[in-house]
MARNUGU-321077 format. One record per residue (C-alpha): residue in three letters; chain; y, x, z. Coordinates in nm, 2 decimals. Layout:
   aa  ch      c2      c1      c3
  ALA   A       Y       X       Z
...
END
This chain:
   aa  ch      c2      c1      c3
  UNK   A    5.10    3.34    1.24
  UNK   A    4.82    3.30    0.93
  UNK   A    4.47    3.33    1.02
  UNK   A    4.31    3.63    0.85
  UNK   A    4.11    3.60    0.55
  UNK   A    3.77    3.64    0.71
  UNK   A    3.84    3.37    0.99
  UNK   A    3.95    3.14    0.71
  UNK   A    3.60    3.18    0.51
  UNK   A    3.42    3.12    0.85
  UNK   A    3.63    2.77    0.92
  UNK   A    3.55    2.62    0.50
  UNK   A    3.19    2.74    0.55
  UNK   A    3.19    2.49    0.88
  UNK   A    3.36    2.22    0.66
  UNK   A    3.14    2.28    0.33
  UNK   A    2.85    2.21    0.61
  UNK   A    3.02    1.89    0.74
  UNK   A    3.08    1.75    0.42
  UNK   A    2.77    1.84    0.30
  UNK   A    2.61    1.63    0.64
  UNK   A    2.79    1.34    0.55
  UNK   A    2.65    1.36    0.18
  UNK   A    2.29    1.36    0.32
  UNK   A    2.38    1.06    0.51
  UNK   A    2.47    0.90    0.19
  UNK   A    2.11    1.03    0.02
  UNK   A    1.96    0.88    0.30
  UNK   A    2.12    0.58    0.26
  UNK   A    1.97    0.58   -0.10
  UNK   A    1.61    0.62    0.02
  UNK   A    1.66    0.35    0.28
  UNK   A    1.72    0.08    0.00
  UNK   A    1.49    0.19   -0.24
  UNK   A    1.25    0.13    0.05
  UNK   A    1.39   -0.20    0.11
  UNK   A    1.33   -0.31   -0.23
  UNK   A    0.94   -0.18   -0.14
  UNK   A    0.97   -0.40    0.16
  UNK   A    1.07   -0.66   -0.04
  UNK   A    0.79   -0.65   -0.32
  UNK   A    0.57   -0.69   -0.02
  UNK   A    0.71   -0.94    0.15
  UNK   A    0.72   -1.13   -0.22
  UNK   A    0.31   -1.09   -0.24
  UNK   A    0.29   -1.23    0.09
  UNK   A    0.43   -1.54    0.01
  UNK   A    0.35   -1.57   -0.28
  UNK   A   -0.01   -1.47   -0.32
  UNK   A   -0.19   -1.29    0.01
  UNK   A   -0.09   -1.14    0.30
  UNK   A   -0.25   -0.94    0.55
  UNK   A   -0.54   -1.09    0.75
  UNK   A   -0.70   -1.21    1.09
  UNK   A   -0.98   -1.36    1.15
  UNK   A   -1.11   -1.49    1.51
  UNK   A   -1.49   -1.49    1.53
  UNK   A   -1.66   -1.78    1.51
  UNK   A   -1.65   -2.01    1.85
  UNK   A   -1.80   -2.36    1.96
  UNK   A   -1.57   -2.67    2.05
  UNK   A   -1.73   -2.97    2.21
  UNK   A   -1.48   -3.27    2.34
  UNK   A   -1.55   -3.45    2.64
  UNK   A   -1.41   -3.74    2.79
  UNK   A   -1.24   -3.73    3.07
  UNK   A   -1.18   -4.04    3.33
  UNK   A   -0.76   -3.97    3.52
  UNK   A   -0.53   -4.21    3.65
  UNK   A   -0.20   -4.17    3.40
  UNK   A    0.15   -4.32    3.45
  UNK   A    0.32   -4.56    3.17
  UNK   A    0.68   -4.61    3.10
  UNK   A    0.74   -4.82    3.41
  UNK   A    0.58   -4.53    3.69
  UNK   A    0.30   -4.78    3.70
  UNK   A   -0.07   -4.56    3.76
  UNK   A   -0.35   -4.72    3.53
  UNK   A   -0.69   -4.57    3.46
  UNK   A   -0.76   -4.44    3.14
  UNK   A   -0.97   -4.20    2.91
  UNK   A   -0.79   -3.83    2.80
  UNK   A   -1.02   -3.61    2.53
  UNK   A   -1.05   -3.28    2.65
  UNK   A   -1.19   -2.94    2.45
  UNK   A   -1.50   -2.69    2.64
  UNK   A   -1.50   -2.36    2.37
  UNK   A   -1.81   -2.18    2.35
  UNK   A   -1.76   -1.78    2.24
  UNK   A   -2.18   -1.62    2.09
  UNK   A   -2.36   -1.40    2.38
  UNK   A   -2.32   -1.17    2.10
  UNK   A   -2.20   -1.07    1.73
  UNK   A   -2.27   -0.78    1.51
  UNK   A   -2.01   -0.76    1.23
  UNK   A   -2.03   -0.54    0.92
  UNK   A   -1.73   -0.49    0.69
  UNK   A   -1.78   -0.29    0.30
  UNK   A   -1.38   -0.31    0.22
  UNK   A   -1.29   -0.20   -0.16
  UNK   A   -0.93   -0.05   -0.11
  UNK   A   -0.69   -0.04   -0.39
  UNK   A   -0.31   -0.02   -0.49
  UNK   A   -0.37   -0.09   -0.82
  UNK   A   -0.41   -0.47   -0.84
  UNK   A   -0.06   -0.58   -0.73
  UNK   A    0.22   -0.43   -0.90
  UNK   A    0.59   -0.47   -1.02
  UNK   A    0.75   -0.21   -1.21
  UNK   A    0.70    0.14   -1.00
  UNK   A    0.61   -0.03   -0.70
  UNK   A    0.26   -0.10   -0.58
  UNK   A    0.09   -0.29   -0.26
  UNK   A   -0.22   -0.20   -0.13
  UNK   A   -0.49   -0.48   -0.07
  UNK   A   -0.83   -0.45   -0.06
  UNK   A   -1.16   -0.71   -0.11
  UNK   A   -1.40   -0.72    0.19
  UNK   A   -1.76   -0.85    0.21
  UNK   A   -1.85   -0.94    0.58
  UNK   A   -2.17   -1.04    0.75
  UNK   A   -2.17   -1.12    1.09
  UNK   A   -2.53   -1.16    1.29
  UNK   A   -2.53   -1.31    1.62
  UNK   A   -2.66   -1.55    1.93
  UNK   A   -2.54   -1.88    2.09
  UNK   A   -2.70   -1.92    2.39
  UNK   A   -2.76   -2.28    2.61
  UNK   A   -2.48   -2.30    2.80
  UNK   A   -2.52   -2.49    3.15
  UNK   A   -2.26   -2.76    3.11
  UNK   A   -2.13   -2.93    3.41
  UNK   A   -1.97   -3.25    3.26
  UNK   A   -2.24   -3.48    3.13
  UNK   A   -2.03   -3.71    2.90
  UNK   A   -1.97   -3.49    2.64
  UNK   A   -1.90   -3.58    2.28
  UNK   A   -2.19   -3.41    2.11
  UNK   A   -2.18   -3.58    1.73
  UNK   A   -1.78   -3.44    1.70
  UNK   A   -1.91   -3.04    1.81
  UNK   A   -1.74   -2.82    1.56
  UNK   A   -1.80   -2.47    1.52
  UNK   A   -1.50   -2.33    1.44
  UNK   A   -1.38   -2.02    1.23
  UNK   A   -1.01   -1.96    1.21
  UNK   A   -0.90   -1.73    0.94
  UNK   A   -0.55   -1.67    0.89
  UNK   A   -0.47   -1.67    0.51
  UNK   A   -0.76   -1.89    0.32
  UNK   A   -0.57   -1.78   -0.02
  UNK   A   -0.78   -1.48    0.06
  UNK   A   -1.13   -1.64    0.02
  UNK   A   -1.29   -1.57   -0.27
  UNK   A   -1.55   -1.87   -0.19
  UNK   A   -1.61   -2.08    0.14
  UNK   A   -1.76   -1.88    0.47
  UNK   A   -2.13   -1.97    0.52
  UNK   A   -2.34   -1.94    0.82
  UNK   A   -2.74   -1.97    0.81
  UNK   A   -2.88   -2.13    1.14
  UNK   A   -3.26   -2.12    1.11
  UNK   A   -3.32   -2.16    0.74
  UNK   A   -3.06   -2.40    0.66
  UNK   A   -2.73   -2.24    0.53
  UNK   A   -2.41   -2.43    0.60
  UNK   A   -2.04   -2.38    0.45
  UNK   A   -1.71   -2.41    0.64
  UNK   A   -1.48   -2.66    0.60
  UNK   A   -1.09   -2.71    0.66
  UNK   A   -1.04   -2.91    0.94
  UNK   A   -0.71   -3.12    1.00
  UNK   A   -0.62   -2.92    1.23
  UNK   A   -0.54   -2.65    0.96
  UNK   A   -0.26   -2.89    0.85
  UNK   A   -0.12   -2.88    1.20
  UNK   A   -0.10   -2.54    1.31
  UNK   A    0.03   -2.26    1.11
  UNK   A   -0.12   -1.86    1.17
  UNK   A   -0.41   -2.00    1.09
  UNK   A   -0.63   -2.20    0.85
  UNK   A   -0.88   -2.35    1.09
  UNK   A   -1.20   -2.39    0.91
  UNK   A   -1.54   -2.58    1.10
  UNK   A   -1.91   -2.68    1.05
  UNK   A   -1.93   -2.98    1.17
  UNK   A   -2.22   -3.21    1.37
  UNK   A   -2.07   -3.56    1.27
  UNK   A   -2.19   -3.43    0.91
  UNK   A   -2.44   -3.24    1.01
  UNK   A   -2.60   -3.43    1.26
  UNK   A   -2.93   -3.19    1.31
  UNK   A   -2.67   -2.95    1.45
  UNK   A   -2.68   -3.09    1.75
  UNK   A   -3.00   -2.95    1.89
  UNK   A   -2.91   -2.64    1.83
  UNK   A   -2.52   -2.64    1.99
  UNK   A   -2.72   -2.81    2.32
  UNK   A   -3.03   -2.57    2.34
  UNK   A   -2.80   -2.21    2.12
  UNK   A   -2.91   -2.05    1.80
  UNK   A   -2.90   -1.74    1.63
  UNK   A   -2.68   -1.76    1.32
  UNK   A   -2.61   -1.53    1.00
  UNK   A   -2.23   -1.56    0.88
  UNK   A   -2.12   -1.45    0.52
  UNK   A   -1.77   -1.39    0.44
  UNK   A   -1.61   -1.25    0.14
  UNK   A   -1.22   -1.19    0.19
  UNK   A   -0.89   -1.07    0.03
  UNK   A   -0.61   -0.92    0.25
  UNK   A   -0.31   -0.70    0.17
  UNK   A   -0.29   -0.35    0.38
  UNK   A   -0.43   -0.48    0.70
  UNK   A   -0.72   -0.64    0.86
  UNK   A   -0.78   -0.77    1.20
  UNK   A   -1.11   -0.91    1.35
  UNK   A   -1.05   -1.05    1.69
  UNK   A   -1.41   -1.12    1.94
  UNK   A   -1.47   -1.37    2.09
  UNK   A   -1.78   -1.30    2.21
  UNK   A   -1.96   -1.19    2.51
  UNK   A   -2.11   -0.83    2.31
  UNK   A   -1.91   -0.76    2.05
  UNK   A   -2.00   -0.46    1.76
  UNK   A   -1.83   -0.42    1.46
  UNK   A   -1.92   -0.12    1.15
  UNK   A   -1.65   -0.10    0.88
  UNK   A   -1.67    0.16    0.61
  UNK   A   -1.50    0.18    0.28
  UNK   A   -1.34    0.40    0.01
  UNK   A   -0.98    0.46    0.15
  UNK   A   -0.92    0.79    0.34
  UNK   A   -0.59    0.74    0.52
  UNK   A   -0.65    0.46    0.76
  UNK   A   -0.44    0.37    1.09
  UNK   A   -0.67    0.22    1.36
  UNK   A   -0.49   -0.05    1.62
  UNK   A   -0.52   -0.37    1.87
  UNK   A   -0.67   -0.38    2.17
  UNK   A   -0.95   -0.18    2.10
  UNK   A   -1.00    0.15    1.91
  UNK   A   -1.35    0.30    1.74
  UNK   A   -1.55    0.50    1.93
  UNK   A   -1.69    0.70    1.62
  UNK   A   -1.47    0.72    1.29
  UNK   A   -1.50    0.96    1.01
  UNK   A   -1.25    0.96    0.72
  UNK   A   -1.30    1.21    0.40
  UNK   A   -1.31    1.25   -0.01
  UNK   A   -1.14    0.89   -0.04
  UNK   A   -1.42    0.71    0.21
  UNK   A   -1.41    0.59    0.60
  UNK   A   -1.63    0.47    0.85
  UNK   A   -1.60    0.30    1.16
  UNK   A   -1.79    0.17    1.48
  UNK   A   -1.68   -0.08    1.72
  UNK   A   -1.82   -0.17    2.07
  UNK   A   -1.74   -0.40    2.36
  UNK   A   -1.85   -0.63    2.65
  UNK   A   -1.54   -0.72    2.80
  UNK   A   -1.28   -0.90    2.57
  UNK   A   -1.44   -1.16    2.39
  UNK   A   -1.43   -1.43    2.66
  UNK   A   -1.08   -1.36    2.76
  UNK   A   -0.97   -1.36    2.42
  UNK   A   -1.16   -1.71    2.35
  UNK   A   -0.97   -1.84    2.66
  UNK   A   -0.59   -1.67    2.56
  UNK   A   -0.65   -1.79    2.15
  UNK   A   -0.74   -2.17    2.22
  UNK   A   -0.48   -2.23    2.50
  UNK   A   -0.22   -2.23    2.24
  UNK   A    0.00   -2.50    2.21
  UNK   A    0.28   -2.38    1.92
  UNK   A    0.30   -2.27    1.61
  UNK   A    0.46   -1.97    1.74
  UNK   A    0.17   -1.87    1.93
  UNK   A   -0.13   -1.94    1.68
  UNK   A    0.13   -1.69    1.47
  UNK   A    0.17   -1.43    1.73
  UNK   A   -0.20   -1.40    1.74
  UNK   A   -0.23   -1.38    1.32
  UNK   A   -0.03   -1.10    1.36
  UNK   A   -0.23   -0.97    1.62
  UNK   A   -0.02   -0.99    1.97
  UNK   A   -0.18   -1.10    2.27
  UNK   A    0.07   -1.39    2.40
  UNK   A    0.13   -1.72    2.43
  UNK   A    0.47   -1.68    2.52
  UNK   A    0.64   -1.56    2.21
  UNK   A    0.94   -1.48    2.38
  UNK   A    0.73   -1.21    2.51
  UNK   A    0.48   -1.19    2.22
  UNK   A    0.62   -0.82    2.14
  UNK   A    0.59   -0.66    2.49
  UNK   A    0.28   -0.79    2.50
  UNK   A   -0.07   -0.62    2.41
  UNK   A   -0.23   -0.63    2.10
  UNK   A   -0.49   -0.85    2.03
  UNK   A   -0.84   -0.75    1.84
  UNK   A   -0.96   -0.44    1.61
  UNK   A   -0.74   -0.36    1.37
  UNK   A   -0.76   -0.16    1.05
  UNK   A   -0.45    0.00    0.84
  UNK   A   -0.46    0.10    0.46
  UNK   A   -0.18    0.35    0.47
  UNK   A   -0.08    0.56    0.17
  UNK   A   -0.18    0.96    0.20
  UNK   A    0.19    1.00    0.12
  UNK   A    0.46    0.72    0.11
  UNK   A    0.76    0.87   -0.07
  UNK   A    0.98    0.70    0.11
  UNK   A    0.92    0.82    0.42
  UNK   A    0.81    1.18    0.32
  UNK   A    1.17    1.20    0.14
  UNK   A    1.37    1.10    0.43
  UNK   A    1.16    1.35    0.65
  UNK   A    1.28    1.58    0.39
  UNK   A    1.70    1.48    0.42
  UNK   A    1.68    1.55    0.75
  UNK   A    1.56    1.94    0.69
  UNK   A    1.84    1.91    0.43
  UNK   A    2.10    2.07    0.69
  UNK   A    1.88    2.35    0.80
  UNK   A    1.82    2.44    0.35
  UNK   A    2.24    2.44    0.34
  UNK   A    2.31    2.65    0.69
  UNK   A    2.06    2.89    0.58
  UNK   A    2.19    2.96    0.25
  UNK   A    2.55    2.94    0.36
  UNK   A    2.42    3.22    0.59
  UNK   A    2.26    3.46    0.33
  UNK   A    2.55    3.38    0.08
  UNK   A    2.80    3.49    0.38
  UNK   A    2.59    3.81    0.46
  UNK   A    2.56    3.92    0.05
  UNK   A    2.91    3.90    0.09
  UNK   A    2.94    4.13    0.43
  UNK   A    2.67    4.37    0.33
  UNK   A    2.73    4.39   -0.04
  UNK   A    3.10    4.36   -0.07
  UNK   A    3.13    4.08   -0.26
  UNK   A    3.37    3.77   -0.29
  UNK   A    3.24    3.45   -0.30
  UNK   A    3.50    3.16   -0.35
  UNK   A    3.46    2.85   -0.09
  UNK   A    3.41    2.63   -0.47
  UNK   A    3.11    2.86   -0.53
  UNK   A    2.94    2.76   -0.16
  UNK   A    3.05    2.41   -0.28
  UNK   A    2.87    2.40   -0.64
  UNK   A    2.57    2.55   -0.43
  UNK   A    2.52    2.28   -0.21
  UNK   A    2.60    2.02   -0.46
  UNK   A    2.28    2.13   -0.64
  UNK   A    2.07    2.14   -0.30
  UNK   A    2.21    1.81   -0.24
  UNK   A    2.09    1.66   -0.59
  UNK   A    1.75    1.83   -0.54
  UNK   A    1.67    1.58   -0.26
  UNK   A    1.81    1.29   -0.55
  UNK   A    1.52    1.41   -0.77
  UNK   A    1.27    1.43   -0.51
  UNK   A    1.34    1.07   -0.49
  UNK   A    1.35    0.94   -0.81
  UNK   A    1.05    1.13   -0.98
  UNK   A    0.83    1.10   -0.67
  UNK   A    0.88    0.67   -0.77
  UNK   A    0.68    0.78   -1.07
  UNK   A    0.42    1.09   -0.98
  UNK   A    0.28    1.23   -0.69
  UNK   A    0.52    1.37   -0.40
  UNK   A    0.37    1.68   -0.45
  UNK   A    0.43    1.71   -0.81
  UNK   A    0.79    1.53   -0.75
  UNK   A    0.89    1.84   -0.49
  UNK   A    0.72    2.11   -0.69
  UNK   A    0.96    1.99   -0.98
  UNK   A    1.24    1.91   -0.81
  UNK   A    1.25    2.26   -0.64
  UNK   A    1.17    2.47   -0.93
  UNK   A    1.48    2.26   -1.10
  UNK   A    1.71    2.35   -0.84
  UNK   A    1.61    2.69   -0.77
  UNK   A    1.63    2.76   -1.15
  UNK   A    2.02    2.63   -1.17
  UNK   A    2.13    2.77   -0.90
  UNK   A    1.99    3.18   -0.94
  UNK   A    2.08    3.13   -1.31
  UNK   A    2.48    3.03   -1.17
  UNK   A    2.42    3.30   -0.87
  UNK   A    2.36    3.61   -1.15
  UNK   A    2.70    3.55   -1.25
  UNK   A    2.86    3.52   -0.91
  UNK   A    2.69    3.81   -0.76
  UNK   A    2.74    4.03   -1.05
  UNK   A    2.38    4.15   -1.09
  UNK   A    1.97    4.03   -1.15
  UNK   A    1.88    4.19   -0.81
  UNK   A    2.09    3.96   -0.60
  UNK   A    2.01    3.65   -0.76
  UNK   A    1.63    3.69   -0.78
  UNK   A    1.67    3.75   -0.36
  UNK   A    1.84    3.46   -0.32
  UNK   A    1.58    3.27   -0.53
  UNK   A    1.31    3.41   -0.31
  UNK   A    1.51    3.32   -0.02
  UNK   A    1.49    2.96   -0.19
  UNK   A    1.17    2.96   -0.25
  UNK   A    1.08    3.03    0.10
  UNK   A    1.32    2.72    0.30
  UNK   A    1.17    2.52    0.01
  UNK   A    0.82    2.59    0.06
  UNK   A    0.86    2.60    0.47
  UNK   A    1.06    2.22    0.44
  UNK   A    0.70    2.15    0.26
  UNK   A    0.47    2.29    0.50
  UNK   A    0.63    2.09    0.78
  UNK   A    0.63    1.80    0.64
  UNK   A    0.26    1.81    0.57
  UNK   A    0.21    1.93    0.95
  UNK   A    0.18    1.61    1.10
  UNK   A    0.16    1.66    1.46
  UNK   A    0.26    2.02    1.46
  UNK   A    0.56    1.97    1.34
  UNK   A    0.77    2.06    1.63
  UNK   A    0.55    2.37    1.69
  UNK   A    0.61    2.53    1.34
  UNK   A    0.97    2.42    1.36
  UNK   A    1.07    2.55    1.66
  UNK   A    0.84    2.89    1.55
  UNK   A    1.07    2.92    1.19
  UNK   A    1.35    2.86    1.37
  UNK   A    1.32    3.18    1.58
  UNK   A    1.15    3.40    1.32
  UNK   A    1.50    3.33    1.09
  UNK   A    1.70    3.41    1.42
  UNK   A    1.49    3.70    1.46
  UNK   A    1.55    3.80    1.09
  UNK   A    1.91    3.78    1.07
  UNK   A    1.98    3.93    1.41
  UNK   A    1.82    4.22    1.25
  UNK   A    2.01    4.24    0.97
  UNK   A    2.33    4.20    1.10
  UNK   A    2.25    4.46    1.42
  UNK   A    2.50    4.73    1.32
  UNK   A    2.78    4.54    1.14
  UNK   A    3.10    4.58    1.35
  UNK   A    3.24    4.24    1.31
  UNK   A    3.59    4.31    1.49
  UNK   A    3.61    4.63    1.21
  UNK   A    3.53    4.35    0.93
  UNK   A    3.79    4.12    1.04
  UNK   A    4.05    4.36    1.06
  UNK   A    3.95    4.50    0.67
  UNK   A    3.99    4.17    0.53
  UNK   A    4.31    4.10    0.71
  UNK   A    4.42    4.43    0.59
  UNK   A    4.31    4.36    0.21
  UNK   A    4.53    4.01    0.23
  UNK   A    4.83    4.23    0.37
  UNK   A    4.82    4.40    0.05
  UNK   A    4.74    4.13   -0.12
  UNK   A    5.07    3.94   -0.04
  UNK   A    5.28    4.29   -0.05
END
């Protein structure tokens, strides 16, 4: 027995959709490795010029000597002498960050990287610690200031202790441990130093600094405050601690910093690493030295995110997956012009329609790699809307139909764009759409008799064939 006409239409509408699904899966594809060629230009900069940056703040290390009874090859026990480390974090640190954000000043071909130049002074205490071993090493005291990329540094860090100003050095250290580029102030060459690592100082640190995208500043101190401002508006805050005050508008941020509880645990966690793996972990801001279990671990430090207002990448995809809802919805009003208006729209004709809807998301892509999303979508939809009520004139036989169905357009278009620019809400206005369109074609189709529909089309292919 055939399946009427009507039933037919139903069952290639459900296939146009299917094929069209599997077509979005395809665009997405697309976005996916134009965003890994992104991923790629970034990871490229990293290498090859600067990468994002850590920095631990500045700590005391003072060797001691330490008198143990060791084993040789033969299990005989002899005396001897192992060197041992005591790490000093400040009583307290007041950092201040000015970052100067741009995406302008690494480039290759349409894609960009945002990095950013930083000026940082940090003003703080040492204060006499109560040692308990006496044979300490006091000319080989180091304070140390580990930074994580030193191609970053537009000149050496300095610190001022009194009135003298002193500039960090690399230490060999640096050539032994990646992460990190240890850098130190040193009392075998500045002997004077001495004094003041056995009775504390004050100190005023300088440090000017290139990063790309993201910066993290990790305490080690017992008081810890930290100000960062700057002129980038969308920023991502992260680690182990968050601001207690930001503000973020017309292209400039502020933040503010404070705690008493992390530095000293964090001195203790950084310098009992014994790997590379684990100097890296904490460059890239995890709290572990385990790096098996570096990413279920905390994160480490304050962190700060440059994030574009609007990647394309991501915004596009967001917009693929809305795709389906565009092509049910006008399979829907296309099927309803045909039940309320009489009309007879051929299976190809749904086909060509979606084809176009499907290519709209194509242009989104490709002109957004060159001009603003917003600017990309508004083009792309008025493209797409344009071809297809300029084809649909023709179909429907008539201007009044076609400009509906543009409206109609213009409407999923614009809503698709209102979600995707309502961040957290997005469920909310979704689910809200979802049963206003419900709502709307219940309506509509309230007094159709579908059964008395059915049994008209089957009757017009009866004559049909006859």
């Amino acid at each position: 027995m055939r399946l009427p006409l009507f039933n037919l239409k139903i069952y290639a509408i459900i296939i146009l959709i299917f094929v069209f699904y599997i077509g979005l899966f395809f665009i997405s594809n697309l976005v996916s490795e134009r965003q890994h060629y992104q991923q790629n230009f970034l990871q490229d900069i990293s290498q090859s010029q600067i990468s994002e940056q850590s920095i631990v703040s500045p700590y005391i290390r003072i060797p001691f000597e330490l008198k143990k009874v060791c084993t040789n090859e033969k299990k005989e026990n002899y005396d001897c002498i192992e060197t041992q480390w005591t790490y000093i974090g400040a009583k307290n640190t007041d950092w201040r960050g000015q970052f100067n954000v741009s995406n302008n000043t690494y480039k290759r071909s349409i894609y960009r990287a945002t990095s950013y130049d930083a000026d940082f002074n940090a003003i703080g205490e040492f204060a006499k610690e109560n040692l308990s071993v006496q044979n300490y090493l006091w000319n080989k005291a180091e304070i140390v200031f580990p930074i994580r990329d030193a191609r970053g540094l537009k000149s050496k860090p300095s610190m001022q202790i009194g009135t003298t100003t002193y500039q960090f050095d690399f230490t060999k250290q640096n050539k032994e441990k990646n992460g990190f580029d240890f850098m130190s102030i040193s009392a075998e060459q500045h002997p004077e130093l001495i004094t003041a690592i056995q009775n504390g100082f004050k100190f005023n640190a300088q440090l000017n600094l290139s990063g790309l995208s993201k910066f993290t500043l990790i305490p080690t101190s017992d008081a810890f405050v930290y100000q960062s401002q700057g002129n980038w508006a969308d920023i991502k805050y992260d680690g182990q601690i968050l601001p207690f005050q930001k503000q973020s508008k017309e292209q400039q941020f502020s933040a503010k910093w404070n705690n008493i509880a992390l530095g000293q645990s964090n001195l203790e966690t950084f310098t009992s690493c014994k790997d590379t793996q684990c100097f890296k972990n904490f460059s890239q801001g995890l709290l572990s030295t385990d790096p098996e279990y570096a990413e279920k671990n905390q994160k480490i430090g304050a962190t700060t995110e440059f994030i574009e207002s609007a990647d394309i990448y991501t915004q596009t995809d967001r917009a693929i997956k809305y795709g389906i809802v565009i092509i049910i919805i006008s399979f829907i009003s296309f099927f309803l012009f045909e039940v309320l208006k009489g009309l007879r729209i051929h299976p190809i004709q749904y086909s060509l329609v979606a084809i176009a809807q499907g290519l709209f998301f194509v242009l989104l892509l490709s002109i957004s790699e060159y001009y603003a999303f917003t600017w990309a979508y508004l083009i792309a939809a008025v493209a797409c809307i344009s071809l297809i009520s300029s084809y649909l004139y023709f179909v429907m036989q008539g201007l009044k139909p076609a400009v509906l169905f543009s409206l109609i357009l213009s409407a999923l278009y614009a809503m698709v764009y209102l979600l995707l620019g309502s961040s957290g809400k997005t469920f909310l206005i979704g689910s809200i759409i979802s049963f206003l369109l419900l709502a709307v074609v219940m309506y509509i189709t309230r007094s159709i008799d579908w059964y008395e529909l059915s049994n008209k089309q089957e009757g017009s292919q009866m004559k049909v064939e006859n």
